[in-house]
C-alpha positions, 0 to 999 in steps of 0.5 A, spaced: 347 680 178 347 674 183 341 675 187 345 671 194 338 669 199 338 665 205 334 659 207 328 664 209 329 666 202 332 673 205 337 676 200 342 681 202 339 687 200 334 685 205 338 685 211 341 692 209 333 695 209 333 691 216 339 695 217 336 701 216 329 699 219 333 699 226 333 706 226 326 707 223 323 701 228 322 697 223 324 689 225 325 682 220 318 680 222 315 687 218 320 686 212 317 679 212 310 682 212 311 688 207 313 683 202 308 678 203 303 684 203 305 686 196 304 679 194 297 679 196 296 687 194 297 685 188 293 679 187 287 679 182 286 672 181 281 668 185 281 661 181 286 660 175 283 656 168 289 654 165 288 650 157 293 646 155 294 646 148 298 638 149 304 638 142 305 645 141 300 650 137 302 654 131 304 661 133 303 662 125 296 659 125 294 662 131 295 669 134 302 671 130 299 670 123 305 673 118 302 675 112 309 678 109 313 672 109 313 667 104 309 662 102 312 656 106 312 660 112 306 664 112 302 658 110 295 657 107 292 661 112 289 668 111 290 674 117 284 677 119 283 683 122 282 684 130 279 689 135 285 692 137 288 697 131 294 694 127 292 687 130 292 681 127 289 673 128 290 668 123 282 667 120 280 661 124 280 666 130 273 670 129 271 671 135 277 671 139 279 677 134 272 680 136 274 681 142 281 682 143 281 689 146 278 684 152 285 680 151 293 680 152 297 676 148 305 674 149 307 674 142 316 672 146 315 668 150 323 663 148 326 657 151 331 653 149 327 647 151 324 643 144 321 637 146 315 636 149 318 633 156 321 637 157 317 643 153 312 641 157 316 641 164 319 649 163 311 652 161 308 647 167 313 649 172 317 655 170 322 651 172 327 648 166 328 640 167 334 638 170 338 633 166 336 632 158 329 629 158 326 625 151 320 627 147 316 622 151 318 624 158 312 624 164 317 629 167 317 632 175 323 635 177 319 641 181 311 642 182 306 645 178 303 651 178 296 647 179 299 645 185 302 650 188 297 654 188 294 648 191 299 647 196 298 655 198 291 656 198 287 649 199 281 647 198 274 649 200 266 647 200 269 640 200 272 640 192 279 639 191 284 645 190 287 643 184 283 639 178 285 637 171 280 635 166 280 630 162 287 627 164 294 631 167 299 633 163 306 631 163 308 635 168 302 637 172 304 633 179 306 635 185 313 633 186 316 633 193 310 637 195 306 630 196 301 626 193 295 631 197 297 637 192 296 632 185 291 634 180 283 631 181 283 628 175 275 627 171 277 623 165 270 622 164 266 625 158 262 631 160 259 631 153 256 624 154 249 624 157 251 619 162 256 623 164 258 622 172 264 623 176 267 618 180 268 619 188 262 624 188 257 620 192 256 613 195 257 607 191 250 604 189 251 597 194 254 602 200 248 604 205 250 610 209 251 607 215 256 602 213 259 608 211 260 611 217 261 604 220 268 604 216 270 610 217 269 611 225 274 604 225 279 608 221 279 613 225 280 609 231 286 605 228 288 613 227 288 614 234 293 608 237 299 610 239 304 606 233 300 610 228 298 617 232 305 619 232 309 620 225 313 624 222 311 629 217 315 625 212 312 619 212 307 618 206 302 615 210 299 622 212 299 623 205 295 617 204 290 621 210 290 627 207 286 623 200 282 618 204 280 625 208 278 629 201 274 623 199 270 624 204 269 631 204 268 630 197 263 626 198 259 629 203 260 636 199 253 639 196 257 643 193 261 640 190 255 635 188 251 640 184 259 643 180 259 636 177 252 637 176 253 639 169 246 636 167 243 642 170 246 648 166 242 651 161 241 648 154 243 654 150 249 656 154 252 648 153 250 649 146 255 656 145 260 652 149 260 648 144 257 640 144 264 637 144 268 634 150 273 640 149 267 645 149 263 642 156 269 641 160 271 647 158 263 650 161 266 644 167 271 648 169 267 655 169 262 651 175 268 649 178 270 656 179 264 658 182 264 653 187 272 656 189 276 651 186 283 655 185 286 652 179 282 648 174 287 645 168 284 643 161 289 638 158 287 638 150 291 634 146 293 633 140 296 640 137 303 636 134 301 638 127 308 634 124 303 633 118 296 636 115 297 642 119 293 646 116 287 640 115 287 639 122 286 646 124 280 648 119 277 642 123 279 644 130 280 652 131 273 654 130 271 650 135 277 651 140 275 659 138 268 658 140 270 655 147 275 659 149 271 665 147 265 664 150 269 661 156 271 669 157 265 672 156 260 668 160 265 669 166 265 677 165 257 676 164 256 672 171 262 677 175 268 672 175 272 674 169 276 679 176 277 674 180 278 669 175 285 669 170 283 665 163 291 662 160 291 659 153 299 656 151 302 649 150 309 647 151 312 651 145 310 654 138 313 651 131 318 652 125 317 657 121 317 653 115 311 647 113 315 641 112 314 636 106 309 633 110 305 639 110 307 641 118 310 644 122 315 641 127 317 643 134 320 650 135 321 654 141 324 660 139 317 663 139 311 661 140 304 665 143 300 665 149 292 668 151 291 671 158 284 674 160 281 676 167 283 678 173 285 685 171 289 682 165 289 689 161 286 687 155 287 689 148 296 688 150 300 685 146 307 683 149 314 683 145 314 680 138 317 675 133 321 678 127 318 678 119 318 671 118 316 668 125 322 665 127 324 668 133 322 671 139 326 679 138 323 685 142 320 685 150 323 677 150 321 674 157 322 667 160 318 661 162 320 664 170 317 671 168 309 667 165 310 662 172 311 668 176 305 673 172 300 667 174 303 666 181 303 673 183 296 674 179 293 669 185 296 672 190 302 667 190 309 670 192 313 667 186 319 670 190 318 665 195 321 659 199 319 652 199 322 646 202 322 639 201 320 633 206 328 633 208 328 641 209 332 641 203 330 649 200 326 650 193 325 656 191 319 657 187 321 661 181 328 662 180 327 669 177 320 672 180 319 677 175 313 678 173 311 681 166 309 688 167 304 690 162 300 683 164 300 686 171 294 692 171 
């Protein structure tokens, strides 16, 4: 059924509520506050980490495992069993699997975009891209969820409202929401022992009181008439807005010490993992502490075309090992509710190992990890068919994911957004969020 709203993003079973509500006292600007309402009460999530899986990750060799199937589908990898009854992991997963009953699992996820592009764009978004896109495609035809949640619930304690670690994915931006609501990206190692982020403290050659110096003068040009009086659209104030959070940046203790990560103790960087996915990882959980409200961690290299199975007997333990001890150290210091942990890329892949020994791009199916923020653990949603090949029971949509983040922050993923020329956006197209992740 066509749901028709107007620019307030009001539909018409809206106003035939406001109907009745004349009779039972209840005006526009109560409805608005009742819907509102619901969206917060239903808000779990203080911060959001979400890992980026960069290629698509094999549903096979991960959290879908089909031992059932043929060897050319079901692969060389064995299933193992979980915390969960009847519930099963590909083996490199051993310590997810031990704690499954703390995690859910969307096993039906489907879409129709199978290239990276535009993969990427659909999972990052909740927004298909608008006009066909290439695998190679930086594309931003709607912001992202990293930045909407920016956008919505800014920053505090002088840190950016949105980060991305090492780099931004290829539709992690802002579009029409201005270049204040982009990712703060640290492409720095933080496994290296001179690790240090940029625009976090004075340059050694720039006493503090130059410093000042400098920014009094802008200030004051700021104030001339030709430059006080803009309109909302002009992409200076966007530029303003920047030069402000790299002051506060600069001037926050607490965003000093987040990046501190030398003085985190030994043993836990160590059950993070000495590696850089490990560490930016154990970044992440600092930056959650100091109230960042979206951390994205953008690990490349899951587009396993060739030696799949080589390639993941490398990296899965180790990506095992973080994402596991992530959880646990955030449910060991009280963050896990109010924290939502999300693991995904932009697509599963084919069921059947090519003749390179691969799997290639396959968006009919594909898995997604959620932890946290009142996320009922030990739930597996839907299901792909014997062989892997299609997402088949309890099928949901890239719209439904976006919305279940939103809705878990406190996000109304119903809501209206506008663009710098007034022109209306809705945030999800279909704001239904998945109901067994909702608690």
């Amino acid at each position: 059924m066509t749901t028709h709203r107007n620019c307030n993003g009001v539909t018409r079973r809206d106003c035939l509520k406001l109907g009745l509500g004349g009779v039972l006292g209840t005006g526009l600007v109560d409805l608005l506050r009742m819907r509102s309402n619901a969206a917060s009460s239903r808000a779990k999530a203080r911060s959001c980490i979400l890992v980026w899986l960069d290629g698509g990750p094999t549903h096979y060799e991960t959290f879908d495992p089909k031992p059932t199937a043929p060897s050319e589908i079901r692969g060389e990898f064995f299933p193992i069993d979980t915390a969960v009854s009847g519930v099963q992991f590909s083996e490199h997963m051993t310590q997810l699997a031990a704690m499954a009953d703390q995690l859910a699992i969307i096993r039906s996820i489907r879409h129709d975009q199978g290239n990276h592009g535009a993969g990427n764009h659909y999972m990052m978004t909740g927004a298909p891209p608008r006009i066909p896109v290439g695998c190679g495609a930086f594309v931003s035809f709607h912001p992202s969820l990293g930045s909407v949640t920016a956008h919505q619930r800014g920053h505090q304690n002088g840190l950016p409202a949105y980060f991305s670690l090492p780099s931004m994915t290829r539709s992690g931006g802002p579009n029409f929401l201005g270049a204040q609501y982009a990712p703060f990206v640290v492409p720095n190692d933080p496994n290296s022992s001179s690790f240090r982020v940029r625009d976090v403290a004075l340059p050694k050659d720039l006493e503090q009181l130059r410093f000042d110096n400098r920014r009094d003068l802008r200030v004051q040009v700021d104030q001339l008439p030709r430059f006080r009086d803009r309109a909302a659209g002009d992409p200076v104030l966007a530029l303003d807005q920047y030069y402000q959070q790299g002051y506060d940046l600069i001037a926050s203790s607490t965003a000093q010490a987040a990046f501190d990560i030398h003085q985190e103790d030994a043993a836990v960087r160590d059950r993070y993992g000495r590696n850089s996915f490990g560490q930016r990882a154990l970044l992440a959980r600092r930056l959650v502490e100091a109230g960042v409200p979206f951390i994205t961690l953008n690990e490349g290299g899951w587009d396993h075309h060739r030696d799949l199975f080589t390639s993941c007997k490398k990296r899965l333990p180790d990506v095992d090992q973080t994402i596991a001890t992530l959880i646990t150290d955030l449910q060991e210091r009280g963050l896990l509710e109010e924290t939502l942990v999300v693991v995904l890329g932009e697509f599963g892949r084919t069921p059947k190992i090519n003749k390179d020994a691969g799997r290639d791009h396959w968006s009919n199916a594909m898995s997604v990890l959620m932890a946290g923020a009142g996320t009922p653990g030990g739930t597996i949603v839907g299901a792909t068919d014997a062989h892997g090949y299609s997402a088949v029971d309890r099928v949901v949509s890239p719209e439904n994911f976006a919305s279940t983040i939103y809705s878990k922050l406190g996000i109304d993923p119903d809501a209206m957004l506008y663009t710098p020329q007034g022109r209306p956006a809705h945030l999800v197209s279909d704001p239904t969020p998945i109901s067994e992740l909702m608690g």
